[in-house]
N, C-alpha and C positions, 0 to 999 in steps of 0.2 A: 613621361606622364601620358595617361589615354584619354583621360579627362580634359574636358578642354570647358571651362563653365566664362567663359570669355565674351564680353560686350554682354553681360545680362542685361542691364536698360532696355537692349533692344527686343528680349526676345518674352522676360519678364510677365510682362502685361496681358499678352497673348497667347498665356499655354491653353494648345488643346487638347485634353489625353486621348481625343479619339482620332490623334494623326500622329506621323513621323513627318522624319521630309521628303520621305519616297513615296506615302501612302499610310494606309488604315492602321490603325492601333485599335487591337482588339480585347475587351476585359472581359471572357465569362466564367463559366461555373467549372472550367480545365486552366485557368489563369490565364495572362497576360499574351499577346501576339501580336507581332507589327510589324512592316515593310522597311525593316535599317537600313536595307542596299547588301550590296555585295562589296562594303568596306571595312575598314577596321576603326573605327571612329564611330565616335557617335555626336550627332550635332548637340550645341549646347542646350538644346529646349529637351530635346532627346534623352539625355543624359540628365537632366534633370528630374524627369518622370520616373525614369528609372529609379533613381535615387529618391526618389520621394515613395514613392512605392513599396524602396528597402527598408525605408522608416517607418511607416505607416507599419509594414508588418512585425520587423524587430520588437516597435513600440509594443505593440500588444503582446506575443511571446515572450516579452521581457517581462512585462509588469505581471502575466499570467504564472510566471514560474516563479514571480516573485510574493505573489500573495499565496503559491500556495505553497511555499517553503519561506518565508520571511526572512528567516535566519542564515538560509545558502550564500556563498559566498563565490561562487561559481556555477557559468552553464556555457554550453556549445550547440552553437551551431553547424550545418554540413551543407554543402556547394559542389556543385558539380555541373560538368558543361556537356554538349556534342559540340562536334568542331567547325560551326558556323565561323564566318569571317568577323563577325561583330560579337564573337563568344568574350572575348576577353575585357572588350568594353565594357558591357554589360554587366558580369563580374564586377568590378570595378567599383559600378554606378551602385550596385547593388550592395556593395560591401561598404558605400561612403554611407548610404542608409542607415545599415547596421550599425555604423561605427558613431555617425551622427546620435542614430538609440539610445547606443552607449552611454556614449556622453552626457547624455542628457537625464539617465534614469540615474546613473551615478553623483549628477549635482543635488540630485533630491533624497541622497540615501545620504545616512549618519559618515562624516569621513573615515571614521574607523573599521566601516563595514562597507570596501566599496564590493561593487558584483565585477567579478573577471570576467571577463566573454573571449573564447575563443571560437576561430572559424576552423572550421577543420575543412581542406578542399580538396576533394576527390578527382579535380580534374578531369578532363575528358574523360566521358562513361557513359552507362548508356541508363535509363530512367530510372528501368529496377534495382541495380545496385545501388546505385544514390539514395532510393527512398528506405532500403535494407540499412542504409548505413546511419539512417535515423536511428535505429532499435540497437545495429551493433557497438555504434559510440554513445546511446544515450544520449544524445542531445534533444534542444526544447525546440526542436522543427529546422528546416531548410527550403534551400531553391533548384528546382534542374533548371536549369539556362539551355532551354531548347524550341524549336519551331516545329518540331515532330516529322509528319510527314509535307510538310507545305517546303515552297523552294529556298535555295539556302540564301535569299534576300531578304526571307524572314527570319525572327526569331521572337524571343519571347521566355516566359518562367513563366514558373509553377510552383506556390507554394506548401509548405508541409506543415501538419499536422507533429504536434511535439511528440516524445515517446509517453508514452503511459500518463496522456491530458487527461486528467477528468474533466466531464461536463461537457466534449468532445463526441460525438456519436463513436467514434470508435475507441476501444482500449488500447488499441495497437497502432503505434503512432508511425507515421511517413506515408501517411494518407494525403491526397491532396484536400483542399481546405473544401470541406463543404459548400455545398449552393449559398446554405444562410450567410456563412461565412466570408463568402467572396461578394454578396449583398452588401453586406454593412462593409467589408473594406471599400468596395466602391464608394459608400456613401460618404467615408471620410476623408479619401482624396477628392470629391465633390466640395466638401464642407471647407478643406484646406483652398482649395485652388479659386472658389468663391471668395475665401475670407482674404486673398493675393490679391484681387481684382480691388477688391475694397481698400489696398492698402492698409490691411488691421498689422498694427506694428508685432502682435507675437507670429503673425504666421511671415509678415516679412524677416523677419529674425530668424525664421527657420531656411527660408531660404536664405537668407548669409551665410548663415553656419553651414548648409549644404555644401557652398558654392565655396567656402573658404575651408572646409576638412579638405576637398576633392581625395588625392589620396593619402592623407595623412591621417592612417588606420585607428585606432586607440584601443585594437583587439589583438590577442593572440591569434596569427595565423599560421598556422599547418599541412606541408602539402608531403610532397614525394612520397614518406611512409605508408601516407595514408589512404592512399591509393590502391594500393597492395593490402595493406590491411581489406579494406572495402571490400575488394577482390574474393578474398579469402574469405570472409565471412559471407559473402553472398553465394560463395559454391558451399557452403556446410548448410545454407538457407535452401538452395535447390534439392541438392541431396534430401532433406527434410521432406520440403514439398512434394516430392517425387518418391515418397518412402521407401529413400535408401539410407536412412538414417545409423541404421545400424551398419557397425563397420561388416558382418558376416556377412552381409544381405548385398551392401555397397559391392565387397569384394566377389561375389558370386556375377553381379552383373558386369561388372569390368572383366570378366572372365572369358561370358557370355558375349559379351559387346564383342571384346574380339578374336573370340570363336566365328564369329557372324561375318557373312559380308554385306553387312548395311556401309556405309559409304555416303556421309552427307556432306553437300557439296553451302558453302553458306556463302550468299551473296550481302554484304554489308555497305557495299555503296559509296567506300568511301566515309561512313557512317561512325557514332561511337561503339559500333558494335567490333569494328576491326580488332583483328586480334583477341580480344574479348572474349565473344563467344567461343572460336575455335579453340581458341586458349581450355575454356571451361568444360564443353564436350569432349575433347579429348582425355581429359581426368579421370570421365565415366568410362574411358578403354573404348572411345569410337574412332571408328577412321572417322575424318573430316579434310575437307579443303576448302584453302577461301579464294572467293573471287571477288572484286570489286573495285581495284586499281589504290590506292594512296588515300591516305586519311586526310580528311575535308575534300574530297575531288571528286566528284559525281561521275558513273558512267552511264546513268540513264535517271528519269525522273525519280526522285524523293516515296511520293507515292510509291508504295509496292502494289501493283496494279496493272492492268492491261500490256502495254507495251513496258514497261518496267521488266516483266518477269522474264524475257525474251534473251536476256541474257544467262541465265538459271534454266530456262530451257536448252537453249542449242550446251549447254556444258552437262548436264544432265545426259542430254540422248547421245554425247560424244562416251560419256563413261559408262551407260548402260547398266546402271546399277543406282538403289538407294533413292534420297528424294534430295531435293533443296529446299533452303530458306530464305528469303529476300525478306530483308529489314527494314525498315524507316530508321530514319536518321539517328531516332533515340533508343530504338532496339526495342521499344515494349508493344510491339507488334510484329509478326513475321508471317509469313503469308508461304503457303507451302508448295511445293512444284512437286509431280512426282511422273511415274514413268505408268501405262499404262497400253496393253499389247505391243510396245516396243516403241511410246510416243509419249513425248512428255507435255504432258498440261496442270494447270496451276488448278488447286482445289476449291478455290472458290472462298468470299470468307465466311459465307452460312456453312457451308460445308465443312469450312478448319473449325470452326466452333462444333457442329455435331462431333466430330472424330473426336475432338477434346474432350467433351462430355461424355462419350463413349469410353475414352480411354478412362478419366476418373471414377466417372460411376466402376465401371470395372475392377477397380485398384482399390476401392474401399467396402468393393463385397465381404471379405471375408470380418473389416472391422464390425460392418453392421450387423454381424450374428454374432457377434459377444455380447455376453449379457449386461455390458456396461450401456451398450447402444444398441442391443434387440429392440428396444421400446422407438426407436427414432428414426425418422424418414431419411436417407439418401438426398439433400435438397441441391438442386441445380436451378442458379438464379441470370433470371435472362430478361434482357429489356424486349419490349414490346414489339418489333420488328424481327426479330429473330425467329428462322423457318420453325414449326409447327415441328418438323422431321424429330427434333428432341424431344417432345413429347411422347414421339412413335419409341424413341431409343428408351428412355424412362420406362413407357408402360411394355416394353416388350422383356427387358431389363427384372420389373415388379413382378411376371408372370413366371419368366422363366427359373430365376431366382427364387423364387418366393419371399423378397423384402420389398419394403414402399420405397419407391423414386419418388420424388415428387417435384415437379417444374415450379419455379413460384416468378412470377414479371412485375418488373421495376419501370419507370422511367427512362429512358434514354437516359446515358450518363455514366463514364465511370464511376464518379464520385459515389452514384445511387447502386450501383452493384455490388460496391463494395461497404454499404452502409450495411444493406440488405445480408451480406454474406456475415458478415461481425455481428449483426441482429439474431440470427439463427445462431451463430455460436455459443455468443453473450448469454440468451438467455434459453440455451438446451433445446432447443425445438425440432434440432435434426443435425445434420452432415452436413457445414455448406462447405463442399466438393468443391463448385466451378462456379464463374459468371461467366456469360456470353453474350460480347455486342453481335448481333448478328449482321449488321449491315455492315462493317469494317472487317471484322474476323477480332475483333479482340478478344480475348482470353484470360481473366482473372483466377490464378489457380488456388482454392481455399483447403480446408483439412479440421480436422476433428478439433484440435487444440492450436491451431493459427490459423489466420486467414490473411492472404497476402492482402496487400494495400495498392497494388497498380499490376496493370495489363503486362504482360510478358513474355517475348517473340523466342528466349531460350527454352523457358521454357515449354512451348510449343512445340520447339524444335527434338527437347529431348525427350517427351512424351511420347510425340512419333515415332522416337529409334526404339524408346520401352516397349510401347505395343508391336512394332514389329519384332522384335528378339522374342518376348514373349510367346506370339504368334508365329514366330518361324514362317511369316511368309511378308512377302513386298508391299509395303504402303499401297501400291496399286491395286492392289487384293484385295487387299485390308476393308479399304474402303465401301467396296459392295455389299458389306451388312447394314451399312447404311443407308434408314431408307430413300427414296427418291421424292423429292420435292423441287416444284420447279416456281422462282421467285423471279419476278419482275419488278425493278425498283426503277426509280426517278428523280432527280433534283430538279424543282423549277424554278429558276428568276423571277424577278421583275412581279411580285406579289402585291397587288393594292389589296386584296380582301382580307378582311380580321380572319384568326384563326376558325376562333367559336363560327364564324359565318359559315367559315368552310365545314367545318363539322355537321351543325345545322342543317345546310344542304343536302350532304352526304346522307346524312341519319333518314333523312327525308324522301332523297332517292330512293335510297333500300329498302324503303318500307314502303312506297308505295309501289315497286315492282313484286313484292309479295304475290304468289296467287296461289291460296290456299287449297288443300285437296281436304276430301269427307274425313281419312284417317288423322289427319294432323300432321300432314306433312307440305311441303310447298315448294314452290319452284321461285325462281326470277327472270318476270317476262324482258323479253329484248337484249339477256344479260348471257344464260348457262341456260343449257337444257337438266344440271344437276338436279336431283331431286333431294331435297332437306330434310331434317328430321327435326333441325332448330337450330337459332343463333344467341348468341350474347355480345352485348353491347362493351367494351373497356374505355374509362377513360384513365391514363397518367399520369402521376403525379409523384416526384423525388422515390421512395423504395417500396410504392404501394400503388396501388388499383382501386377503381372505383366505378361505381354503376352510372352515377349520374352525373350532369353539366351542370354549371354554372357560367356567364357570362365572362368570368376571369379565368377560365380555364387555358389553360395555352399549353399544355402536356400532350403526348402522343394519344392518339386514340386508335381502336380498332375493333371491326366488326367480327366475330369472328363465326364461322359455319361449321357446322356437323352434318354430313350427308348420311343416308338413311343406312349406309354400308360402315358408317361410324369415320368414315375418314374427316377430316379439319380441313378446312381454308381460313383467308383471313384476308381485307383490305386494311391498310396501314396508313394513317398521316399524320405525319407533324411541323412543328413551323420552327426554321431556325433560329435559334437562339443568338447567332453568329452575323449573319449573312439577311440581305433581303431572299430569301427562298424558302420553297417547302420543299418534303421528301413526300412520296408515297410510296407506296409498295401493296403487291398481292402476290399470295403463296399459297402452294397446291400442290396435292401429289396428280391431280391431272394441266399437263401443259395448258391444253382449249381453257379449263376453268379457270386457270391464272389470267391468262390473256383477256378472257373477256371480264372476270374482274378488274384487271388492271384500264382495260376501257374504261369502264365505269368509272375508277378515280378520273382519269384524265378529262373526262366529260363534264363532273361535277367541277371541277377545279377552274375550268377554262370556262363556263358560263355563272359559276360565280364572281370569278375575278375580272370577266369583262363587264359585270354591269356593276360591281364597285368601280374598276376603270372608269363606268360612264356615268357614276351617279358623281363622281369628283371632279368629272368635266374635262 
């Protein structure tokens, strides 16, 4: 048993879901995260959360699938892990949920009609195939059992969106659950765990019943096959997204792949990408090698980032050829290394986002001059901090082509990229191609007739080998059609001032270093010697932008500049959703201009937050 729900009396009384017993338990708008340890166990309060959380969610996808089919008689679920040390626990904890669901919607249904549930589990893998294996088994939603890129002392889930939910923001199900969605679940392990404290006997009964299923299942569970299956259907899903659907088309590239000497070297960390990926790109006819030592074993931090890629470098400049990829844990981010006058350095993640959008825009040219989509703009959807440089790509893109690009900004948020990107599909309003977080490097790849549902490091990865084969020269090449923007970011702790404060401020500073010329144009005294032609004000909010504040606002905001030579800047902030901190950021195709916007946040920020500091004593 992994389950251990033992001396509840003791622990009963005093759940808090915003702790483990290592540290923080986190619930936001990407799901659940918390500090388990580097054990295989999970403490009895621990595992209770869990398991309540598996309930709380089953409950609703259960009763959802069943009002809108009455008469079904069966549905499934899908699960999958990376190979943290508390992966199997967790599992476990999550599956006594489910199972508790079960049980409990089936004592309320006619006996003659009871509802089967099975779990189907995918086992170690890495996020994208798991949420692909929503749509390939049809099931009414899932969990990845992952901590992404944080250390493997964390972990945590994420849950899914069912296949084909109405009433859902997406049609395409293995989404993770909306912001509203992950609101009101919190609100009902509030309302549970309140009505615990109270001792109200139905929700004591649910913890009995938790505590005495532990793991005595009452579902069909499914593993080995399915695995492989999963497998299988998420390379016929790449293929897709990567419009090599056709088998002529497919088979030309695997030709070209290795005709070519591209050579990707992929660093997974120990990670659920091992084997995985390599597995996958070499399909496409690429050479590949892996690096990263034994699955769950780290050889450098989780994050793929600064001293991370260090390893993907020095194997890189030893092979002299091709680029790498360094993964997070869960695989739906990769961060790119590549070789550059005979020196390897890592791209940046503003930067693996333009290449991305570069590379898509480019791959659905020829769709957008068919007469089915001549009428429809090429849309690329990017949250609010991501470099401006896409924009340059877009409108340089619309000129040379002769078709509309067009950039449209969300919210921070996978969730809101991928609302945004199935909003444009859903109701014809263009091409949604791509998302891009730009502060991470994340990558949601979209298409005329699907649009994926989560961020994606293989994809990334085989993008890059595409646009080089195509291009017949080296990612390091490649790269300098891209234009140059130079971003300055930030995280800062230890925040006593409200959001909107800080905004307010900000808003305030910039306008009143204004200082207008006769033409109509202006400068910012103490700030840039740039000269402007105009600004616009953003504020965000979930898949949409807006001009003005409100007091509730707590979305990214940013100012953004047009200098008189037509080039963009932009300051950037927002307050975490997660963490006591905030982000800022400023971006510029001149370095001076960044820097001394990026002053500017830091000044506003620091004598806001000292005299909140000192008005709270």
């Amino acid at each position: 048993m992994i389950l251990n729900f033992e001396d509840s009396a003791s622990w009963r009384q005093s759940l808090d879901p915003n702790r483990t017993r290592f540290g923080p338990r986190i619930t936001s708008g990407s799901g659940v995260r918390g500090q388990y340890g580097n054990v295989s166990d999970l403490a009895p309060a621990d595992a209770f959360h869990v398991a309540l959380d598996g309930y709380l969610y089953a409950t609703e996808q259960l009763n959802g699938a069943v009002a809108r089919s009455p008469e079904c008689t069966a549905v499934k679920f899908v699960i999958g892990r990376d190979p943290r040390p508390t992966g199997e626990a967790i599992r476990a904890a999550l599956l006594t949920g489910f199972s508790v669901a079960s049980r409990r919607l089936n004592q309320e249904r006619a006996s003659d009609r009871p509802l089967n549930v099975t779990v189907i589990d995918v086992e170690i893998n890495t996020t994208p195939v798991v949420q692909n294996a929503v749509r390939l088994f049809d099931t009414i939603g899932g969990a990845i059992i992952t901590a992404s890129h944080n250390p493997t002392d964390w972990n945590g889930y994420k849950f899914l969106t069912a296949n084909k939910e109405p009433g859902d923001p997406y049609t395409q199900g293995g989404a993770l659950l909306s912001f509203a969605r992950m609101a009101a679940f919190k609100s009902r392990r509030r309302a549970v765990l309140d009505a615990l404290q109270q001792r109200e006997a139905v929700v004591e009964a649910l913890l009995d019943s938790i505590i005495s299923t532990g793991e005595d299942f009452v579902f069909t569970y499914e593993s080995g096959p399915s695995r492989e299956q999963s497998l299988e259907g998420y390379f016929l899903y790449v293929r897709r997204m990567a419009g090599l659907e056709d088998d002529a088309t497919f088979d030309a590239f695997r030709k070209q792949a290795g005709d070519s000497e591209v050579h990707i070297i992929v660093d997974h960390n120990g990670g659920a990408a091992k084997e995985i990926m390599a597995g996958l790109l070499r399909k496409f006819g690429l050479s590949v090698e892996e690096i990263g030592g034994d699955l769950g074993v780290t050889t450098h931090e989780i994050e793929p980032m600064d001293a991370a890629l260090q390893q993907a470098k020095d194997r890189l400049t030893a092979v002299g050829n091709g680029f790498a990829v360094v993964h997070d844990w869960d695989a739906d981010r990769g961060t790119l290394v590549l070789l550059q006058d005979g020196k390897a350095s890592d791209l940046g993640p503003q930067y693996t986002c333009a290449l991305n959008a570069y590379a898509m825009i480019d791959q659905y040219i020829p769709l957008a001059r068919t007469p089915a989509f001549r009428d429809m703009p090429i849309s690329v959807v990017v949250n609010g901090n991501t470099t401006g440089g896409i924009r340059v790509i877009a409108d340089r893109f619309s000129k040379a082509e002769k078709i509309n690009v067009n950039v449209v900004e969300v919210e921070t948020g996978e969730v809101n990229l991928v609302e945004k990107l199935e909003e444009i599909r859903r109701e014809k309003t263009g091409i949604p191609v791509i998302g891009v977080e730009g502060s991470c490097g994340g990558v949601i790849f979209g298409g005329s007739s699907v649009c994926a549902t989560s961020r994606d490091g293989t994809m990334t990865a085989l993008m890059a080998a595409k646009l080089t084969i195509s291009r017949g020269e080296p990612l390091g090449e490649l790269v300098k059609v891209l234009p140059v923007f130079h971003t300055c970011f930030k995280s800062i702790p230890d925040i006593a001032a409200e959001s909107y404060v800080i905004k307010q401020a900000l808003e305030k500073a910039f306008l009143e270093r204004i200082i207008k010329s006769d033409n109509g144009s202006f400068t910012l005294s103490n700030t840039t010697a740039t000269v402007y032609a105009g600004y616009e004000i953003l504020h965000y909010i979930g898949a949409g932008s807006f001009s003005t504040m409100g007091e509730t606002t707590n979305g990214g905001y940013k100012i953004r500049l047009t200098d008189t030579n037509g080039n963009e800047s932009f300051v950037w902030f927002r307050d975490s959703k997660t963490e006591p901190e905030i982000y800022i950021e400023s971006d510029s195709t001149n370095p001076d201009e960044s820097e001394a916007l990026f002053v500017l946040l830091l000044d506003v920020v620091a004598e806001t937050n000292n005299a909140a500091k000192a008005a709270a004593g």
